[in-house]
N, C-alpha and C positions, 0 to 999 in steps of 0.2 A: 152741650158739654160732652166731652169726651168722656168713655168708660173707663179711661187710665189715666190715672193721679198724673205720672211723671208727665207725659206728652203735656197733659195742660201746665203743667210747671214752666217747662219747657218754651211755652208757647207767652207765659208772661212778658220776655224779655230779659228776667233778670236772672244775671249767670250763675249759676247751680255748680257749688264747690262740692267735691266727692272726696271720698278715700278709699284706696283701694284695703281689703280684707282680706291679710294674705295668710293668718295664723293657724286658720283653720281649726276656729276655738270658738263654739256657740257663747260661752263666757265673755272671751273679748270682744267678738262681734257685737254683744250687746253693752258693752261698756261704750267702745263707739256710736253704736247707735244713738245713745243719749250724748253727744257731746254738741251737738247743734250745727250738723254739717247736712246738705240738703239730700246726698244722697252717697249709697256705696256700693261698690263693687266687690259683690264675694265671686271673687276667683274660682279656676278648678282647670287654665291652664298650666300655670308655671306653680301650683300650691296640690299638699297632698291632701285634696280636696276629693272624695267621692259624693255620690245621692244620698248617702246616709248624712253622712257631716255635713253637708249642704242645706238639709232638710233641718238639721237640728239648729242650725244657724240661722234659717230662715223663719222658724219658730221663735228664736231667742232674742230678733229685732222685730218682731210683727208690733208687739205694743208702742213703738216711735213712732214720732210723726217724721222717715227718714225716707227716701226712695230708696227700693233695692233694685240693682242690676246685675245679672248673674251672668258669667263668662264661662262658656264652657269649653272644654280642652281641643275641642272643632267642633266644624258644622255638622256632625254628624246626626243624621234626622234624628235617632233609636235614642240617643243622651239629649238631646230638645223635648222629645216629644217625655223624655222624664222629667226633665224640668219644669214642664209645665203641667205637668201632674203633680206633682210636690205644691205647684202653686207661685213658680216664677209668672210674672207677667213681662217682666221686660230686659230683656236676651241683649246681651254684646254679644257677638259673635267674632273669634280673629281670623287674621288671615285670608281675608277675601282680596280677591285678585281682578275678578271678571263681574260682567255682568250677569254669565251663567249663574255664576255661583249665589248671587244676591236672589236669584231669582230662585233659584231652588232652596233657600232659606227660608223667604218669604212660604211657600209650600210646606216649607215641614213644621211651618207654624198656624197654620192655616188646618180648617176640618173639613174635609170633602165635602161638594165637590171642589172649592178653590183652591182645594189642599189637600197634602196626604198626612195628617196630622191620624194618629191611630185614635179609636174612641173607646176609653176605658175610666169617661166618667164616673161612671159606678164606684171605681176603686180607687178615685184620683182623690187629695186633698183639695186641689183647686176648685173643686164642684161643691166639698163640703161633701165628700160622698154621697152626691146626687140628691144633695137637700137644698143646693139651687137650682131649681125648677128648671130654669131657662138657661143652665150655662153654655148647652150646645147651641145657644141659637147666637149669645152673644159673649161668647167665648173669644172669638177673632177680634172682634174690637174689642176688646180691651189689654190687647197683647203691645208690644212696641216693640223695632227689632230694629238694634242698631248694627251697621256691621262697622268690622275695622279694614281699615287700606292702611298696609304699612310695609309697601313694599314698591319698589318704581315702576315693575308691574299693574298692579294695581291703579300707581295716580296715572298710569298712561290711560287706563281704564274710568276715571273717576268720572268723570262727566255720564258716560253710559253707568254709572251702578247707580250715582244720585237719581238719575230716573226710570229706576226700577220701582213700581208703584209696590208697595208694603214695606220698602223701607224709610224708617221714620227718621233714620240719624244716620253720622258717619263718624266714625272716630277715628282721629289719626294717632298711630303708637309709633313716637319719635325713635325708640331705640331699635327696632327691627327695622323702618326706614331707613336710620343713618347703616345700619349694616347693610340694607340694599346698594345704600349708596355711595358703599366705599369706606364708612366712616363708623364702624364696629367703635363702639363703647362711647361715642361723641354726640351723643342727641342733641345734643347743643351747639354744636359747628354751625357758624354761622349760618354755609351751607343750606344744612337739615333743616335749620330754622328759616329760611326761607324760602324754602320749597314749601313748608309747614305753612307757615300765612299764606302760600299762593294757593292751597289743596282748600283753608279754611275759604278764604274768599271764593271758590269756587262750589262748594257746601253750599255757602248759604245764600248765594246766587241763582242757586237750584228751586228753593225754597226747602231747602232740608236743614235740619240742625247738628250745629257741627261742636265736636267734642274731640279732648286732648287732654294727655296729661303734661305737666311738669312740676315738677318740684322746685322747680328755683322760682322764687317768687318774680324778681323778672322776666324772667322769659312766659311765666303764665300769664303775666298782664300783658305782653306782647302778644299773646294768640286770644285774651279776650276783646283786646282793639282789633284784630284781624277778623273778626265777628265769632268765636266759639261760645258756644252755648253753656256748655258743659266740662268742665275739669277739672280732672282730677289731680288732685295738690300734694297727698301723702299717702304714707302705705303704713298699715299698725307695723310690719315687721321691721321699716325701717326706724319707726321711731322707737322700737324699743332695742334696735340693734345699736344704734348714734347714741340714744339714751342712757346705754348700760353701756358704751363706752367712755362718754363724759362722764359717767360718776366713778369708774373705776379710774380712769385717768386723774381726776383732782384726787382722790385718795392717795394714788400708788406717787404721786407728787409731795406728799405731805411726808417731812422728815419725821 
């Protein structure tokens, strides 16, 4: 068995629905966390998300039985190597393009010598502050690192990032593709979508597992037959933006 929950989830076969955490509210993060979705995504690219409110959020769903997946605002080794002090174990990372780049990701989540991951167990939450005996020895396995391709760059690239050995997943993020692709605000062009199933199919012909978001419940079942693993379906910010727009609308309708 693996040292990380999510990869064996993963590994079941059966496709693990997410939401992404955009509030930036250790509160609402934990409301979701109990609503019985397999896993989420707290943000910290497109959300005013720093180490402090990320930590408090990762606190406030630790009691769920939910996967956490934390995105950080790049690959930047110095913001990885805090998250995994805080006690991330399993990294989306955006905007990968190359195989360099996977590969130097892989490293900054790694502890030398495989990696240049910095060592401040002592002071890190993830060791329990060095009251797991053994976290430096098996700290690397139980990390997971998915990167994102979502740019035509990238899928010219896919095949070489899929076989970059420490990455576990690949996610594809439809709406910076469709803007690679010509097709800014259209994630859903037919298009996009199927470039989207050719990128999935070639995922998980790698043996890597492959992840996507959508929100339109069609088109998500369309990339879980194209073999995705993993995706993500909603986002708190938008159900409570749609939400508090339909109840003000049948209101402000009422003579």
């Amino acid at each position: 068995m693996s040292a990380n929950s999510w990869i064996e989830r993963l590994r079941t076969g059966d496709t693990q629905f997410g939401m992404w955490i955009a509030l930036g509210n250790a509160y609402s993060a934990e409301v979701c966390a109990g609503a019985g979705l397999d896993w989420l995504m707290l943000d910290q690219e497109h959300v005013p998300n720093d180490i402090r409110s990320t930590l408090s959020q990762l606190q406030a769903v630790a009691a769920y039985p939910v996967e956490v997946l934390i995105r950080p605002a790049s690959g930047d080794p110095v913001a990885i190597k805090q998250l995994l002090d805080i006690g991330a174990t399993n990294l989306i990372v955006p905007m990968v393009d190359s195989a360099e780049q996977a590969r130097a990701l892989v490293a900054a989540t790694r502890y030398p010598p495989v990696g240049i991951r910095g060592v401040g167990s002592a002071l890190a939450r993830a060791s329990r502050w060095n009251r797991t005996s053994d976290y430096l020895i098996t700290a690397d396995d139980g990390i997971t690192l998915t990167v994102q391709v979502e740019s035509v760059a990238g899928l010219a690239e896919l095949e070489q990032i899929v076989a970059v050995d420490g990455v576990d997943a690949v996610f594809i993020g439809p709406a910076d593709l469709a803007a690679s692709m010509g097709y800014l605000g259209q994630p859903e062009a037919p298009e996009v979508v199927s470039v989207i199933e050719q990128a999935i199919s070639t995922i998980v012909a790698s043996g890597k597992f492959a992840g996507v978001n959508a929100f339109n419940e069609q088109t998500a079942r369309r990339y879980m037959a194209a073999g995705a693993r993993f995706v993500l379906v909603g986002a708190d910010i938008a159900i409570l933006a749609r939400g508090s727009e339909a109840l003000a609308s049948r209101y402000a309708e009422t003579p």
